[in-house]
C-alpha positions in Angstrom: -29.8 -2.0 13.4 -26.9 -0.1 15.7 -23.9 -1.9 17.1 -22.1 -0.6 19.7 -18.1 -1.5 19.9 -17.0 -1.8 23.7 -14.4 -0.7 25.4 -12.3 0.1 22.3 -8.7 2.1 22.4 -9.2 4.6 19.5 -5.4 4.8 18.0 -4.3 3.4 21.3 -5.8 5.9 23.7 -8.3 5.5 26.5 -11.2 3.1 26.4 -14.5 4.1 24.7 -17.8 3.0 23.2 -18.5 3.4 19.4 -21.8 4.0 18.6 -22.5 2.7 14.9 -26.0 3.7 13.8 -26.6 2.4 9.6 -23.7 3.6 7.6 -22.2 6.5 10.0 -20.8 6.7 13.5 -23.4 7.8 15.7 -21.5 8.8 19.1 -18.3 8.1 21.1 -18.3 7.8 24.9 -19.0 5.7 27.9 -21.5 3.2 28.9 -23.2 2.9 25.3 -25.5 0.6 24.3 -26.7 -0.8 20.7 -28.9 -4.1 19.5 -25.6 -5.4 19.0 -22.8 -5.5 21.3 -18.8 -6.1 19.7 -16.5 -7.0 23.0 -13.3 -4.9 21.8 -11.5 -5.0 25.6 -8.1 -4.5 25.0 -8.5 -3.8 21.1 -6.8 -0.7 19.1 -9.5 0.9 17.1 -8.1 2.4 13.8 -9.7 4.4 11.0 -10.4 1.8 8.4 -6.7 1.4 6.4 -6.3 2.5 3.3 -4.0 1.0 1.0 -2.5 3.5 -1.8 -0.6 0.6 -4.0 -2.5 -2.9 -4.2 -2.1 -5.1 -7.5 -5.3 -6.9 -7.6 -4.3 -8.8 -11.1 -8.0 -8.5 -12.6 -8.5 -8.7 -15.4 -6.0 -10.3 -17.1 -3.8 -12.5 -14.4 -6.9 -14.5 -12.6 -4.7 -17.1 -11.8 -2.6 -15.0 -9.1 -5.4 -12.8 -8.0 -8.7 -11.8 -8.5 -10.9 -8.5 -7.3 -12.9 -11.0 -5.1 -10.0 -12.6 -3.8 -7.8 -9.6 -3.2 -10.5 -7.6 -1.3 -10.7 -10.8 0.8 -7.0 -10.2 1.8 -7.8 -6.7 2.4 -10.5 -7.2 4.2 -8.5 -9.6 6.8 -5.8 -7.2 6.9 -7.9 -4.4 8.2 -8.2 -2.5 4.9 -11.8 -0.5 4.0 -10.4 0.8 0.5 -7.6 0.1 -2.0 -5.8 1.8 -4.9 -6.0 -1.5 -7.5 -3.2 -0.5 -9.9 -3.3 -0.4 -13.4 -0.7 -2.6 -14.8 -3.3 -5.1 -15.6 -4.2 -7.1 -19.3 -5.5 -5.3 -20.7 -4.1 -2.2 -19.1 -6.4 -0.2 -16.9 -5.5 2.9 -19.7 -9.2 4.1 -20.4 -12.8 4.6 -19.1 -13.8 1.1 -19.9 -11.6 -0.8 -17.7 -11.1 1.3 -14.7 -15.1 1.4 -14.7 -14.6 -2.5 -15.3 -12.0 -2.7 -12.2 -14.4 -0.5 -10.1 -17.7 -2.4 -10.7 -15.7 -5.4 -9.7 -15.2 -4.0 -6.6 -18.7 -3.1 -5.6 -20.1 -6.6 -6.4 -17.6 -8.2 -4.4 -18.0 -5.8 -1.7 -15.2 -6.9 1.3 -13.4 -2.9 0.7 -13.7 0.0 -1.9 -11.7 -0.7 -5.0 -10.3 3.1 -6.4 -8.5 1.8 -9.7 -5.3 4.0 -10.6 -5.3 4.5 -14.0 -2.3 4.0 -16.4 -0.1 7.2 -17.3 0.4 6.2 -20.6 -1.3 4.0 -22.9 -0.5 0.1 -22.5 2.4 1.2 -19.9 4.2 2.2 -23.2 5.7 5.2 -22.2 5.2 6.8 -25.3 1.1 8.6 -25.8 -0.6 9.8 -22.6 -3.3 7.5 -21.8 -6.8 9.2 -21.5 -6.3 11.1 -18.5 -9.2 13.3 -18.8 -11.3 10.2 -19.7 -10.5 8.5 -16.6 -11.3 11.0 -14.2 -14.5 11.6 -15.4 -15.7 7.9 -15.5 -18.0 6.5 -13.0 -14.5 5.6 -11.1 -13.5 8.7 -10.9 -9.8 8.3 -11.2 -7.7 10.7 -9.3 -4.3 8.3 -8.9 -2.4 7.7 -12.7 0.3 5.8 -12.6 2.5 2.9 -14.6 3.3 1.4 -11.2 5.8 -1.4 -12.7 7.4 0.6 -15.1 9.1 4.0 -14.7 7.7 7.1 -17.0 11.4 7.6 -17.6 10.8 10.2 -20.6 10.9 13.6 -19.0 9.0 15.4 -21.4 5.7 13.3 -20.7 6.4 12.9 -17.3 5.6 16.9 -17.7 2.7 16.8 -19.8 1.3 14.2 -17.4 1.9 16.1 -14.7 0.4 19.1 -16.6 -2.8 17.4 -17.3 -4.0 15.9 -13.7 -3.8 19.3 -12.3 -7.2 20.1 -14.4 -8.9 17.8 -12.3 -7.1 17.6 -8.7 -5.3 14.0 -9.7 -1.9 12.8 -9.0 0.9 10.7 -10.9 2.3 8.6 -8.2 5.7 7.4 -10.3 7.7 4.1 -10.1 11.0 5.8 -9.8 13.4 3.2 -11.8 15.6 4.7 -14.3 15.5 2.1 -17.0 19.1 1.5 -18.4 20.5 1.9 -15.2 18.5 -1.2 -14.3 18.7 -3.1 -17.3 18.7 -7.2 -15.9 19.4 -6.0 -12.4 18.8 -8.5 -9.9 19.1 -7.5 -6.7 20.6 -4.6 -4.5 23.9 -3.2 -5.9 26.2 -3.9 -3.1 28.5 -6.3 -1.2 25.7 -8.6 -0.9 25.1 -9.0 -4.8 28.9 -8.8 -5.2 29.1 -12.3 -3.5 26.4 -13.6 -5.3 27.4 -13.2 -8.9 24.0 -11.3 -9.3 23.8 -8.3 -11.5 23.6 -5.4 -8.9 20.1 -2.4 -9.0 21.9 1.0 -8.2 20.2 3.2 -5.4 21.5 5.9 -8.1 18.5 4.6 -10.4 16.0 5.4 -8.5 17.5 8.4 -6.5 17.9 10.3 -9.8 14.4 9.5 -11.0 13.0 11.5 -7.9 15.2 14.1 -8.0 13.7 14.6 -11.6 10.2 14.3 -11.0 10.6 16.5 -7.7 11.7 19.7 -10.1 9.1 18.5 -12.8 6.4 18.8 -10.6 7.6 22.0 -8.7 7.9 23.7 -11.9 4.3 23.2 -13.6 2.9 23.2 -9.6 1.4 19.8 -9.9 1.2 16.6 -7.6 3.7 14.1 -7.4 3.8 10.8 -5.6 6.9 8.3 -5.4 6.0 5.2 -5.2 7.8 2.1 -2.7 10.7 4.2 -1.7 14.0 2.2 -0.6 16.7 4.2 -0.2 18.6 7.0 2.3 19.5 8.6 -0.7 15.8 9.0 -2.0 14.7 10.0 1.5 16.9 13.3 1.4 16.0 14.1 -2.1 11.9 13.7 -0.9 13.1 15.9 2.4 14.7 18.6 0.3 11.6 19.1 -2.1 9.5 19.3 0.9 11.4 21.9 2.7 11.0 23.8 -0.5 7.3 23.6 -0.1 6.8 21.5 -3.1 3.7 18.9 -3.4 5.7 16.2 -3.2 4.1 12.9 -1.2 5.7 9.7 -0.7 5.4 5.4 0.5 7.1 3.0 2.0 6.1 -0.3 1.9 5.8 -2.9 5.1 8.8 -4.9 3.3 11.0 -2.3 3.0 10.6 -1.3 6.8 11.7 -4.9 8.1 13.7 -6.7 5.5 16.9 -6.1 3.9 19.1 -7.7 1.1 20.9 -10.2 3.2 18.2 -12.5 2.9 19.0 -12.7 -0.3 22.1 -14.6 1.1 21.2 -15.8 3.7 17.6 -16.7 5.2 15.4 -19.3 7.4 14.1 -20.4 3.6 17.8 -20.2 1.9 20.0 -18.8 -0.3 18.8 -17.6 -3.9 14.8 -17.6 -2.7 13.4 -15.7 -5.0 10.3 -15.0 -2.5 12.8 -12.3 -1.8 13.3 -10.8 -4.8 11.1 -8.0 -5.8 11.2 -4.2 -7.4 12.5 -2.3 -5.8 14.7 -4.8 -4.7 15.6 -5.0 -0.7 18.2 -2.7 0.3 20.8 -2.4 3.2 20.4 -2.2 6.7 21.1 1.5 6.4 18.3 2.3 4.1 16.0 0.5 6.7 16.8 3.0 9.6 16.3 5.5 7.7 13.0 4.6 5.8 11.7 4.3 9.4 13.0 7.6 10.6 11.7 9.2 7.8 8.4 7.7 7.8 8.6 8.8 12.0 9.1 12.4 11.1 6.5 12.7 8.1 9.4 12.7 5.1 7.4 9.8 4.1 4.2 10.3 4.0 2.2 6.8 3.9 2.7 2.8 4.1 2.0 1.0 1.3 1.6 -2.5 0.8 2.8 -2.8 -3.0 0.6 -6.1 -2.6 2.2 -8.2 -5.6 0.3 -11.9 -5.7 2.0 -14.1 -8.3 1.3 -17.8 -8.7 3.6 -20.7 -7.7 5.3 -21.4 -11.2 6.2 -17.6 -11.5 8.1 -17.6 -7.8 9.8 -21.2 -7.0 12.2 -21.2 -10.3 15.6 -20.3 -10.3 16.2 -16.9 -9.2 17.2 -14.7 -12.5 13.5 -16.7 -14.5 11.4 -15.6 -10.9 9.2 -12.5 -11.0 9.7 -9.9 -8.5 7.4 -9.0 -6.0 5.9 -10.0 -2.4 2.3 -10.4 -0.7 1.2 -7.9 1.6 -2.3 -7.2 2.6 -3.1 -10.0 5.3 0.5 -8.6 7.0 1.1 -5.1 6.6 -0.4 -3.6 9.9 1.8 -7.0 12.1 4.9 -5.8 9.6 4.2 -1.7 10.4 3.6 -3.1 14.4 7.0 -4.6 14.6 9.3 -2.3 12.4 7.6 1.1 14.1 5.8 0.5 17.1 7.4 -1.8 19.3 10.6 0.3 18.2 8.9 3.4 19.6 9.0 5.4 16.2 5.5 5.2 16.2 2.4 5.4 18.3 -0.9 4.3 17.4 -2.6 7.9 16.1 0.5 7.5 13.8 0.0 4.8 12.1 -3.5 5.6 11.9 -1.9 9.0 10.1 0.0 7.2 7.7 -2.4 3.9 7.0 -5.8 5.8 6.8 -5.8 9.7 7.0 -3.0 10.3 4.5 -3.5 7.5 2.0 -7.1 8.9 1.7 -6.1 12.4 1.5 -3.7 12.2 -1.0 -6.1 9.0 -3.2 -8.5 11.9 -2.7 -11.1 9.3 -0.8 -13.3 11.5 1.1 -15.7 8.7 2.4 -12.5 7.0 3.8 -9.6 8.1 6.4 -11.8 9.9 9.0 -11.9 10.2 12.1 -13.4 7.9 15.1 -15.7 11.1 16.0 -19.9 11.2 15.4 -20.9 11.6 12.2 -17.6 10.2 10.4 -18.4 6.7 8.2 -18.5 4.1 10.1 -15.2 2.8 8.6 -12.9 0.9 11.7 -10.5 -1.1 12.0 -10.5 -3.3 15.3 -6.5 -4.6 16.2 -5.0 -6.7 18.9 -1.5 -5.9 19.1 -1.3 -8.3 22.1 -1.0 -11.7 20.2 1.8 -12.8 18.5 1.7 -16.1 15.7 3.8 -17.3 13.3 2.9 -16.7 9.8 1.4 -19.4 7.7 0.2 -18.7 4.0 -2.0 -21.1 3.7 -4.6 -19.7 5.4 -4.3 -16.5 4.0 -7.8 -15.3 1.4 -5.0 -13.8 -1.3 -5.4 -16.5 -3.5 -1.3 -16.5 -3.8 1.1 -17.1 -1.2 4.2 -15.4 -2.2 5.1 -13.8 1.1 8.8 -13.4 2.8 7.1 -14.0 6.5 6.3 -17.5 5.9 7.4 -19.6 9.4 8.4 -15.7 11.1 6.5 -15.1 14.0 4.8 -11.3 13.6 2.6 -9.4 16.2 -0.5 -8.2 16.1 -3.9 -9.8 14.8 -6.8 -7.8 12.7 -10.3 -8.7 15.1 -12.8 -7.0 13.0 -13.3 -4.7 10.1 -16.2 -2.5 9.3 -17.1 -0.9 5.7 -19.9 2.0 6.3 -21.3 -0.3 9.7 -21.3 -3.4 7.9 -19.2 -6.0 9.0 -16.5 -7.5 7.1 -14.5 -9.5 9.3 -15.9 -10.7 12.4 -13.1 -12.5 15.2 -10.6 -12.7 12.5 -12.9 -14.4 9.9 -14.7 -13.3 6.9 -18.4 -12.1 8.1 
């Protein structure tokens, strides 16, 4: 059966018809007809989003998320594929469980699950996990990371970075330096100052990057930093670059729009920890110039760093509350506001840096093509007309830790299509 999309703005240019014939894209053009019609007047067609840095909780922590659940969320949100990272129980450190996390993902079916595998075994910064292993599971893990802890110890951060280059992987690092960190709380700053809350360094992650960015120049590898937050980081990442390194970097939709004072001072109060999360919000500063830099390709992707936690682990006192926000259902409304409407971005950008490049550098060559004949029939359909206020309880994640709760965000996720097949329909699970 062939459905044709109507009237569709492909990353915000002129109307045209999308031809979808089975799994692929058939033809683009005008006046196109299918056995099934989808009225996309006045819609953004996208490349189905891909989502580097997703914590889908399974197996382990079912009672904040779940495969099924999560690839709901992603689903709404517009995503056709997610990196589920690996800081799972038990860790996603070996062939078993990343083939576990991955044959989760088909059954469930809503996007592609990639699992990243852990860089070291149990997260433990101490053995290498099996690298080799993973890649050459039925996953076929090319991402290796121990997204929630930093692989502070240079010497494997080296070997790891040795090993992936065998088989085309990357190690995307949490750039945290450990004991400068040790029971931070929030930004270091004026803000924290006031507070009484022990301050997180820009310094600690700054020097992390600066680290990895000569490790991986000097065995020639891939490096990836995850979530960055600072201005400092952003000119370390730019330096490396204009040195030619292969050095790739994210921001996530958080970092773009929120910043520490709501730590202070917010529409849901003072000490909420729904705004605490690693890394932590930063200044004002940092902001403008995450958003410049993901404007002029320093940064090379959005992120969402989707971190689902349940109630009893959020709405305690701040210094007891884990860190981390919800981001799948919001991220393209977040990336709208924070880069579009403020010009730093037009449509065939964020299509760059939420499909092309997260594919590309997850190595996902079904995923992050083109709106062209023959390309998989991966699309995201957006109105960036609407505006509504955010309300968590209607979201598929089955938690609802998210900062937005009551802010009013633009932009609304129509339809999603994985290989032809409908996901969401008219802003509902098909």
């Amino acid at each position: 059966m062939s459905i044709v999309i109507k009237g569709a703005r492909i990353c915000g240019g002129e109307p045209a018809d999308i031809l979808i014939d089975g799994t692929d894209i058939a033809e683009v053009g005008r006046g196109l007809t299918g056995d099934e019609t989808v009225d996309a007047d006045g819609l953004v067609a996208l490349p189905g989003l891909v989502d580097l840095h997703t914590h889908l909780r399974e197996p382990g922590r079912e009672d904040a998320e779940t495969v099924e659940t999560g690839t709901r969320a992603a689903a709404l949100g517009g995503f056709t594929a997610v990196h589920a990272m690996a800081n799972t129980s038990p860790v996603a450190d070996t062939a078993g469980v990343v083939e576990q996390v991955w044959r989760l993902g088909l059954a469930a079916g809503h996007c592609d699950v990639q699992p990243v595998g852990a860089v070291t075994e149990g997260l433990g910064g101490e053995r290498l996990a099996e690298l080799g292993a993973m890649a050459d599971s039925a996953a076929r893990v090319r991402v290796f990371s121990d997204d929630g802890k930093c692989v502070s110890d240079a010497v494997l951060m080296r070997r790891a970075l040795e090993y992936v280059k065998a088989f085309d992987g990357v190690v995307a690092q949490h750039a945290q330096e450990p004991r400068l960190t040790a029971g931070a709380q929030m930004n270091e700053g004026s803000v924290s100052g006031r507070l009484g809350l022990t301050g997180w360094p820009a310094v600690a992650e700054e020097a992390v990057i600066a680290r990895d960015c000569l490790l991986a120049a000097h065995v020639g590898s891939r490096l990836h930093v995850c979530h960055v937050s600072t201005a400092g980081s952003v000119e370390i990442i730019r330096w490396a670059k204009s040195k030619g390194w292969n050095v790739t970097a994210e921001v996530t939709p958080h970092h773009l729009l929120l910043t520490d004072d709501l730590v202070e001072d917010s529409p849901l109060g003072a000490y909420n920890p729904i705004y605490k999360v690693n890394p932590p919000l930063r200044t004002r500063a940092d902001v403008e110039a995450l958003r410049e830099a993901l404007a002029d390709g320093t940064i090379d992707v959005v992120a969402t760093d989707h971190a689902p936690h349940p109630v009893e682990d959020k709405e305690t006192e701040w210094a007891a509350a884990a860190m981390g926000m919800i981001g799948l259902e919001t991220a393209l409304s977040v990336v709208q506001e924070a880069m579009v409407e403020t010009g730093l971005l037009d449509w065939a950008g964020v299509a760059e840096r939420m499909s092309y490049a997260p594919a590309r550098i997850g190595r996902l060559s079904g995923h992050g093509r083109p709106l062209e004949a023959g390309s998989p029939a991966n699309i995201t359909l957006y109105d960036p007309s609407v505006r509504a206020q955010v309300d968590p309880s209607s979201y598929a994640s089955k938690s609802r830790n998210t900062p937005y709760e009551g802010r009013s965000l633009p932009g609304r996720v129509v339809a999603t299509f994985l290989r032809g097949r409908p996901t969401v329909l008219d802003g509902k699970l098909a």
